[in-house]
VMD Tcl script that draws the C-alpha trace (Angstrom):
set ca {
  {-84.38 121.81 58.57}
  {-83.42 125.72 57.62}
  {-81.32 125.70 61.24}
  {-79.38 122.23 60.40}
  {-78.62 123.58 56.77}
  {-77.07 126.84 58.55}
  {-75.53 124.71 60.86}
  {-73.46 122.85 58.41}
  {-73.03 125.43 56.43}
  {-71.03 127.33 59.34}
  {-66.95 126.67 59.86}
  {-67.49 124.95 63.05}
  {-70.01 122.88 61.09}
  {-68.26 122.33 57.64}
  {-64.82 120.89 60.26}
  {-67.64 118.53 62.03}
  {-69.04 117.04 58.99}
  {-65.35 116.56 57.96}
  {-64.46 115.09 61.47}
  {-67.50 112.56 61.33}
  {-67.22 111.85 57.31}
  {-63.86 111.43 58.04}
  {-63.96 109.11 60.76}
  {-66.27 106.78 58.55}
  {-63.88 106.55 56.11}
  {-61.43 105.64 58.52}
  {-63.41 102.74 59.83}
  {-63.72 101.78 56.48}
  {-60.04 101.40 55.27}
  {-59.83 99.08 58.65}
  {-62.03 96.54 56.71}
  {-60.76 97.35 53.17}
  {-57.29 96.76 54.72}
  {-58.13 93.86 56.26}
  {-60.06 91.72 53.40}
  {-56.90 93.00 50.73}
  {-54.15 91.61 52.92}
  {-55.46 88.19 53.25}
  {-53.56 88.20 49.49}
  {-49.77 87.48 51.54}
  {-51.45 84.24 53.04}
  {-50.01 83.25 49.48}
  {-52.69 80.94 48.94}
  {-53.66 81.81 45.49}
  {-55.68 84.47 46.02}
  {-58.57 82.26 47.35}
  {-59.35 83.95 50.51}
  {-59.03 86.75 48.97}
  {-61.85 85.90 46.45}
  {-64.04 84.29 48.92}
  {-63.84 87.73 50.82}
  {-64.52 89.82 47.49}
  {-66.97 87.54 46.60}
  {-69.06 88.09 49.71}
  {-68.51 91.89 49.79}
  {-70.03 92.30 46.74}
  {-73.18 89.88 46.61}
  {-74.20 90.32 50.07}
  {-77.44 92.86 50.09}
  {-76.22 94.57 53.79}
  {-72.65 95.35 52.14}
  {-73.95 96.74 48.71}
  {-76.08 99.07 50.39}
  {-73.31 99.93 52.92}
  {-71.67 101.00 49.13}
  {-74.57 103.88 48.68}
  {-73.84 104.97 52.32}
  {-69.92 104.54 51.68}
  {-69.72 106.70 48.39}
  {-72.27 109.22 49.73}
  {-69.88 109.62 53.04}
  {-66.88 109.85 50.31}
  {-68.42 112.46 47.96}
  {-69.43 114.55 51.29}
  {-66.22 114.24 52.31}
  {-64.70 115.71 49.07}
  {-67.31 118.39 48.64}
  {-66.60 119.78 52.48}
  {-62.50 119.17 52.17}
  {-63.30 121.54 49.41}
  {-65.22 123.68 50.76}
  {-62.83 124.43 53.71}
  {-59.59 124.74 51.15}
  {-62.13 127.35 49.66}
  {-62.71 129.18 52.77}
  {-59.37 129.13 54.03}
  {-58.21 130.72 50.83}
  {-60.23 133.16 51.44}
  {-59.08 134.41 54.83}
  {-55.63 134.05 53.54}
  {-55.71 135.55 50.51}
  {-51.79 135.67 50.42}
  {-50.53 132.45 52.16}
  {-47.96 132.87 54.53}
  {-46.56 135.69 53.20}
  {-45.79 137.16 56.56}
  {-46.58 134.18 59.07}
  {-43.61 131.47 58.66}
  {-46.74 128.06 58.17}
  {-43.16 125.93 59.06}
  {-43.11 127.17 62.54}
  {-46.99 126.74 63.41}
  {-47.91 123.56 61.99}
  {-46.48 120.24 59.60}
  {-46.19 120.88 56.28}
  {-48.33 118.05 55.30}
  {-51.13 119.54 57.95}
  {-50.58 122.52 55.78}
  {-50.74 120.21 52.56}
  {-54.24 118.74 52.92}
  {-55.54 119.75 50.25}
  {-52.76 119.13 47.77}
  {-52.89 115.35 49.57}
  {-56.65 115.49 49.11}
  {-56.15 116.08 45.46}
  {-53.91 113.63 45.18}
  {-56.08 111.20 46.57}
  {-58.91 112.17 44.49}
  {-56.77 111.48 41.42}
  {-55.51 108.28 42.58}
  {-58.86 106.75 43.79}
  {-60.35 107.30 40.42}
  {-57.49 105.36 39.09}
  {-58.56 102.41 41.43}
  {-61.62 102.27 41.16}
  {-61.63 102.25 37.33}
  {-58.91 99.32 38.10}
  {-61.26 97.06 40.66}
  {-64.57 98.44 41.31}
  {-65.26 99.03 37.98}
  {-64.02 95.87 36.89}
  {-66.14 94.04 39.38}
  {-69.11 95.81 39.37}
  {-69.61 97.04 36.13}
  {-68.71 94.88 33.55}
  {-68.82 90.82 33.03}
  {-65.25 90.04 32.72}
  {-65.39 88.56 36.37}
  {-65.82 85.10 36.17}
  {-64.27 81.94 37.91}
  {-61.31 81.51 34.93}
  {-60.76 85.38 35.66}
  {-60.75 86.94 39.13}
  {-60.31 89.85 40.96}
  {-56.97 88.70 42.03}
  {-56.29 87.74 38.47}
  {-56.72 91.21 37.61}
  {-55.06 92.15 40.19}
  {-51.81 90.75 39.23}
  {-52.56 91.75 35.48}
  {-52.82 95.55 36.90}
  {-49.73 95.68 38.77}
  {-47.15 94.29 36.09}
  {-46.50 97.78 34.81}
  {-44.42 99.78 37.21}
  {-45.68 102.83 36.24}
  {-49.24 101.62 37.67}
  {-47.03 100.43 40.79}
  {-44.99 103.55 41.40}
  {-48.43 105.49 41.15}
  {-50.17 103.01 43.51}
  {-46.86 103.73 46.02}
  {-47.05 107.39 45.48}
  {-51.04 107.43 46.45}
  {-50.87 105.45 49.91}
  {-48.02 107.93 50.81}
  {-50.26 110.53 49.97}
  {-53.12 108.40 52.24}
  {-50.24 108.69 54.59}
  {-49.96 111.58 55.25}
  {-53.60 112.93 54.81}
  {-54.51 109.92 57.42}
  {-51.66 111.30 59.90}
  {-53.29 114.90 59.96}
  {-56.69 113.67 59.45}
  {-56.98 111.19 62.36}
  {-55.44 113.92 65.23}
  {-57.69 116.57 63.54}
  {-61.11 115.07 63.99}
  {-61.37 114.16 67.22}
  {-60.25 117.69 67.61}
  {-62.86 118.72 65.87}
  {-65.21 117.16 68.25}
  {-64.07 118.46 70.84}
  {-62.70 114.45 71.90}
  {-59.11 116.78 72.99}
  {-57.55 116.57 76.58}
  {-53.81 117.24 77.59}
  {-53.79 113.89 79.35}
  {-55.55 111.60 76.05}
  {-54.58 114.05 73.10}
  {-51.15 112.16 73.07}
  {-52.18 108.81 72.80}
  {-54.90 109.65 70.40}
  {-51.99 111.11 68.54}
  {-49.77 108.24 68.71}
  {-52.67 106.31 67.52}
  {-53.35 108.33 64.89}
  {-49.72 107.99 63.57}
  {-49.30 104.25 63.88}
  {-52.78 103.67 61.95}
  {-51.54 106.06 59.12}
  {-48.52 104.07 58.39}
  {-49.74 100.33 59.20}
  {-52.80 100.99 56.72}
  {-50.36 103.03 54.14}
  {-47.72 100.68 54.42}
  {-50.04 97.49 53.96}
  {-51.99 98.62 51.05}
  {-48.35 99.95 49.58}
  {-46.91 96.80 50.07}
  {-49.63 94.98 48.07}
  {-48.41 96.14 44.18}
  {-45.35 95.89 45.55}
  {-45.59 92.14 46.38}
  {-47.38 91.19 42.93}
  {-44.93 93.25 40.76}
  {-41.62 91.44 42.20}
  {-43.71 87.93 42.37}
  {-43.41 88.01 46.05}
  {-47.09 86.51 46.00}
  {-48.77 83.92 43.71}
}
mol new
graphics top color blue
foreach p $ca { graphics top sphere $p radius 0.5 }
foreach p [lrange $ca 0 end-1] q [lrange $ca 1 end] { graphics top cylinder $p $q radius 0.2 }
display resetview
């Protein structure tokens, strides 16, 4: 196990558990996405309960939640780990080499996105998962997507909500490109469409789940 530890432990290693971590998560938002937008079918939130209901009494799913937070927290740990190294190497950043002319600023920005992230998926998870999970206020008088139209009367908890799937955004715009890189999945004649790709995922999946405050705050959805 010594030679795996090293392995991981290396850059080309610490960018490949990032690329695969990564990945996860992304298949993940594609169902997360999913189950939350069946709230515009505007019928009361009742798909939308069925669905929550089933993701979180079915055995398969919770367990899918150990293997989901433990791909999350690796995720984290190694996106820190890299920001770490990085600053290392680059002990002055771009003090000489002009970043704007190599690279996007928000490729450039991923860990300030990352942190930003971090921040705002505490906030919703003490919002929902908590709320779900860990105490007994669910019941049939008061649902999930009771609370969630509780949660997003105050605009501040909307314009924070907005401000995090930008920040999802963006991270999911370098992110996506950057793993299959990191896999070595690049080729002159696919790395463009994986690119597009990339791009219209990050702002379909931003866009939805930015749209969803949005909709309960201005009563757009009942």
């Amino acid at each position: 196990m010594a030679w795996l530890t090293k392995s991981f432990n290396s850059s080309l290693g610490k960018k490949l558990l990032m690329a695969i971590t990564g990945l996860f998560l992304i298949s993940f938002l594609i169902v997360h996405c999913g189950l939350n937008a069946t709230i515009f079918l505007n019928d009361g939130g009742v798909a939308f309960n069925e669905g929550a209901e089933f993701m979180g009494t079915n055995p398969i799913i919770r367990a899918m939640e150990i293997v989901l937070f433990a791909g999350l927290l690796l995720h984290i740990l190694d996106g820190l780990r890299l920001w770490l190294d990085n600053k290392k190497k680059r002990p002055v950043a771009y003090a000489v080499v002009d970043g704007a002319a190599n690279s996007k600023w928000y490729s450039r920005s991923m860990g300030l996105l990352g942190t930003l992230l971090l921040l705002f998926l505490i906030i919703h998870l003490k919002h929902f998962w908590y709320f779900s999970r860990l105490t007994n206020d669910l019941t049939e008088a008061h649902t999930l997507y009771n609370e969630m139209q509780i949660v997003f009367e105050s605009p501040i908890v909307v314009i924070i909500y907005v401000l995090g799937c930008i920040s999802l955004g963006y991270h999911l715009l370098h992110g996506f490109q950057s793993a299959f890189q990191s896999l070595g999945w690049n080729h002159p004649k696919y790395s463009p469409t994986i690119k597009s790709i990339g791009a219209i995922y990050a702002v379909v999946i931003s866009a939805t789940f930015a749209s969803m405050p949005i909709a309960f705050y201005f009563h757009l959805i009942h």
